[in-house]
N, C-alpha and C positions, 0 to 999 in steps of 0.2 A: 463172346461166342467163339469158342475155339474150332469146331467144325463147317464150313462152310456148306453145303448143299447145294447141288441143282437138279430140280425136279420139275421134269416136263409134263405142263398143263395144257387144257384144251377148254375150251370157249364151244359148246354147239349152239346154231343157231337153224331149228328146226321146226316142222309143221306136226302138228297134232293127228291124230284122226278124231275127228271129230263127231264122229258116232259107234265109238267104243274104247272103253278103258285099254282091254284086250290088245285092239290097234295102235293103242300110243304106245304102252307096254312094250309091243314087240318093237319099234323102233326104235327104244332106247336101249333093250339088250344087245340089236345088233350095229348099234352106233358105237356101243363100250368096247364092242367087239374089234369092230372097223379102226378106233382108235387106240386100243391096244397093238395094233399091229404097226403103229407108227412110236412105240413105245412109251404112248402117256401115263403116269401113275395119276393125277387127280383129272377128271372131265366134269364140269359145270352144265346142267340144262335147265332152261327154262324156267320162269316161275308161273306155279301150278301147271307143271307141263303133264300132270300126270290126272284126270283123262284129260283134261285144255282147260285152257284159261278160259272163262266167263264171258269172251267177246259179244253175245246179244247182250248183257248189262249196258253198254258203251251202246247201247244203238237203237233197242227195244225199250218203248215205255214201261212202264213199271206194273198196269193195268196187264201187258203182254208178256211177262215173262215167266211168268208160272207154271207152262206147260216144261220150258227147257229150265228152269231151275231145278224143278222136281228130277227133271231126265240126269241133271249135272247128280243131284243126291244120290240116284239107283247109280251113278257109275263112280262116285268119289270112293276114294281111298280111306280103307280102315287100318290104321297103326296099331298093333302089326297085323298083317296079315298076307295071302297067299303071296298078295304084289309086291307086299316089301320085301318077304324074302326071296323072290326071283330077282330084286336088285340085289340085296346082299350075297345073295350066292353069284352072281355074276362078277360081285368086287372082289368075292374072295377067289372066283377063280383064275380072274385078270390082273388079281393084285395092284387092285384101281380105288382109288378113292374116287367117290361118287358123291355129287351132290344135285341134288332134284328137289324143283317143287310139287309139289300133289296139293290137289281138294282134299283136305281129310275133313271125313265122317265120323263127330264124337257124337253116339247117338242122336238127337236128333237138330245138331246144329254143322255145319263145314264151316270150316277155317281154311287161310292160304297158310300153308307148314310147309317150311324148309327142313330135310332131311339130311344127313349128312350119313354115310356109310364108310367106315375103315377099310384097309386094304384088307383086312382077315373076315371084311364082310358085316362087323358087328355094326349096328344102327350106334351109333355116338353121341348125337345129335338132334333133337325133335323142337323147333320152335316155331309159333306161329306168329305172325304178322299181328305187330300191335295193335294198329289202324288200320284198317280199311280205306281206301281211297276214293270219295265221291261213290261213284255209281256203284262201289263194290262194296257198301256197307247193306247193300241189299240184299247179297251174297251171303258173306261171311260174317261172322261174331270175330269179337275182338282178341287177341291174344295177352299174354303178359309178362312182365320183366323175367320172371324165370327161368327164359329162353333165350335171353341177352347174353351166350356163354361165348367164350374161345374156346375148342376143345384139344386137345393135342388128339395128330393122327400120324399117318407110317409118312406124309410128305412135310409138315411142322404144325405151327398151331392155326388152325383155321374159324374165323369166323364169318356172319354171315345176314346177310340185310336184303330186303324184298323191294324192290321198286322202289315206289317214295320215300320209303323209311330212312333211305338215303338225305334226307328235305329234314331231318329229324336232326340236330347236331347232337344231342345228348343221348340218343339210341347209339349214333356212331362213338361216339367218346367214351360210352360203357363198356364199346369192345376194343379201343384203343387202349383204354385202361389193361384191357386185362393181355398187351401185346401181343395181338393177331400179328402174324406174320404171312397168312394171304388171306386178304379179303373176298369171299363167293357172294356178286352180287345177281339176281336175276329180274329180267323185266319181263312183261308179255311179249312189247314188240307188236308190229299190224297194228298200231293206235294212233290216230290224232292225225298224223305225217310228219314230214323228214323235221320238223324243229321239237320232240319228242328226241331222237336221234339226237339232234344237234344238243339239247339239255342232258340227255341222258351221257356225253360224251365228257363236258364240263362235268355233270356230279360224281363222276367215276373217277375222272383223272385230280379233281381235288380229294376225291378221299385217300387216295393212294398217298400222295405229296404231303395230306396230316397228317396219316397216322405213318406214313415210312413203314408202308407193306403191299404183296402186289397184288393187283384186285384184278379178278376174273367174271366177267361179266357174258352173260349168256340174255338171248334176246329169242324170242320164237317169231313164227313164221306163217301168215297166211298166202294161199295159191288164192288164184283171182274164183276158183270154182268154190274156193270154201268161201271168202268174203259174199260172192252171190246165195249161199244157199243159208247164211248170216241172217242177211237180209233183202228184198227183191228192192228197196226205195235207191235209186241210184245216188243219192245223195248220201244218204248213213254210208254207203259203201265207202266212201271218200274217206270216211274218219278209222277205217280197217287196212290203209294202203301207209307203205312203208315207215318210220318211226323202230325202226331196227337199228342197232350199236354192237356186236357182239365183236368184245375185244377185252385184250391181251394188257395191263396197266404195270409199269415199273414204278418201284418205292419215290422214283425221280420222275413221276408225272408222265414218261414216256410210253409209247406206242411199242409195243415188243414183235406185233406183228399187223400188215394190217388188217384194219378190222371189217366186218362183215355188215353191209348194210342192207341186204337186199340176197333171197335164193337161201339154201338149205344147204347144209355142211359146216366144218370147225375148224377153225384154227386153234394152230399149236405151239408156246415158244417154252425157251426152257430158261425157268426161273432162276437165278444167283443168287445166292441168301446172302453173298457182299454187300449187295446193292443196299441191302436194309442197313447196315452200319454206317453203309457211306453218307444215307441220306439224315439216319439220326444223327449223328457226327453234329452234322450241321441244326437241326432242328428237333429235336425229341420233343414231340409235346407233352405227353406224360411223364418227362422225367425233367430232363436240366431247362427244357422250355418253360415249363409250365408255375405259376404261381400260386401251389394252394394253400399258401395263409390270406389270399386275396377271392380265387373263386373255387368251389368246390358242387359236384352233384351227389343229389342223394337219389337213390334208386333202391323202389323194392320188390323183393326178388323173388317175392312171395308167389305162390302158383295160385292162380285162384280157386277160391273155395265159395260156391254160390249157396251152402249151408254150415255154420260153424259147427266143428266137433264130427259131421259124417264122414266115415272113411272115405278116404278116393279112390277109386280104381283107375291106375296108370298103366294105358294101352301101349306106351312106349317102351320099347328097351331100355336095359340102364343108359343111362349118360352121363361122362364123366364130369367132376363137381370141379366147379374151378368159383371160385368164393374170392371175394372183393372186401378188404377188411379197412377200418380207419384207422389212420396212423396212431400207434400203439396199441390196438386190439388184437387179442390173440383169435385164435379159431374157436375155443370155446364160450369166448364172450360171446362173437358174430351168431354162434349157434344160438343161442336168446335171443336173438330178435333180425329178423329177415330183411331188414333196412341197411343197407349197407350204403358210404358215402365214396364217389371217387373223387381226388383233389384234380385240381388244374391247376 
């Protein structure tokens, strides 16, 4: 790497409104804004910050949750649409890389989809959360490996993992493979309490220290009037009270700034793209670490098709192809068949 870079990122750690998309919308236009003017090019929010995370899943039985599930479908996010390009036009006019979760609405199912937007504003990036986690597969349908990408944007190549996905080693190691050089990860935050935080703090700072790239992790935010209007049982309220992490990761497992456990706002540090050679120097897992005549993953990358042969209609913008080949495969062979292997 002959050019070194630093590029100032930010961590928001923020509260939804929770009774309109409109509402959360406008506070992330004037959060890009707020943090442009402290000169960040990439800012990380929340996952599914976009209209809010599913907080009654985590608290309401299953028999009760129909009436706000439904209300979550009339206010999710259609890719593409009005909302996404109020984000993209906001990146391209702050010349900000942007990455947000949204509820997306594929006709009649939502997904947790992580978004990624370029500095010139173009959507890059659309993948959805593979797994669902416990109470959230009541939510969301499943996503699939086709979403496993790095993509290159205007701050270097960024990839990008939901919550537990993080719990996944071989979701992480598909984008290690493909040398993310900052990892965008997002939690809800407001879940469980502070040992949430305290795991969330650990799985962030080992992923940085494997893959030797810096992870940016954003956490959202409930006020004590939104957890009561949640739920009135004072007891469920307990399990929407702090469980916050939003912070700053060096490629060396360190703390860049610190981090936000509690309250609404962002932190900001600014990245050294030395730090990543200093740390694979010593450790490269995907290159002089790694063993792959001994352990290798296969992963496929296929988008799913729930009828063979019907055309797809992709609501997404392009996004750029970043393709995983087996040692001696060219690109034309890979293009035969959508399985692709990475070594370790």
């Amino acid at each position: 790497m002959s050019d070194y870079p630093i590029v100032r990122a930010a961590a928001v750690q923020i509260s939804p409104d929770l009774e309109s998309l409109s509402g959360t919308l406008h506070k992330v236009l004037n959060m890009i804004d707020e943090a442009a003017e402290s000169g960040v090019e990439l800012i990380v929010f929340p996952e599914t910050f976009l209209p809010y995370y599913p907080y009654f899943s985590f608290v309401l039985p299953p028999v009760s949750q129909g009436p706000e599930h439904l209300r979550l479908y009339q206010e999710a996010v259609v890719v593409p649409s009005d909302t996404t390009r109020a984000i993209g036009n906001k990146a391209k006019e702050r010349q900000m890389v942007v990455v947000i979760g949204v509820n997306e609405r594929d006709n009649g199912s939502l997904y947790n989809t992580q978004l990624v937007f370029d500095a010139t504003g173009e959507l890059i990036l659309k993948r959805r959360k593979i797994t669902p986690t416990y109470h959230e597969r009541m939510i969301w349908g499943q996503g699939d490996a086709s979403g496993l990408k790095v993509v290159d944007s205007a701050v270097g190549r960024i990839g990008a993992l939901a919550c537990w996905e993080h719990y996944n080693p071989l979701a992480r190691y598909s984008l290690m493979a493909q040398h993310e050089q900052i990892h965008c990860a997002q939690f809800p935050g407001s879940l469980v309490g502070p040992i949430f935080g305290e795991q969330m703090d650990v799985t962030i700072r080992h992923h940085a220290l494997e893959s030797g790239c810096f992870v940016i992790n954003s956490t959202g935010w409930l006020t004590e009037e939104q957890i009561q209007s949640i739920t009135p049982d004072t007891k469920m309220q307990n399990a929407l009270r702090e469980g916050c992490n939003t912070a700053i990761i060096s490629p060396e497992g360190k703390h860049l700034a610190p981090s936000l456990t509690e309250g609404e706002g962002f932190i900001y540090a600014d990245l050294d793209f030395r730090l990543i050679d200093k740390r694979k120097r010593m450790m490269d897992s995907v290159g002089h670490y790694a063993r792959p005549e001994l352990l290798s993953l296969q992963m496929n990358s296929k988008a799913t098709e729930y009828v063979d042969g019907l055309p797809i209609t992709n609501n997404a913008q392009p996004v750029s192809n970043v393709s995983l080949f087996n040692k001696g495969e060219s690109s034309d062979d890979a293009a035969q068949d959508e399985t692709v292997s990475v070594s370790n």
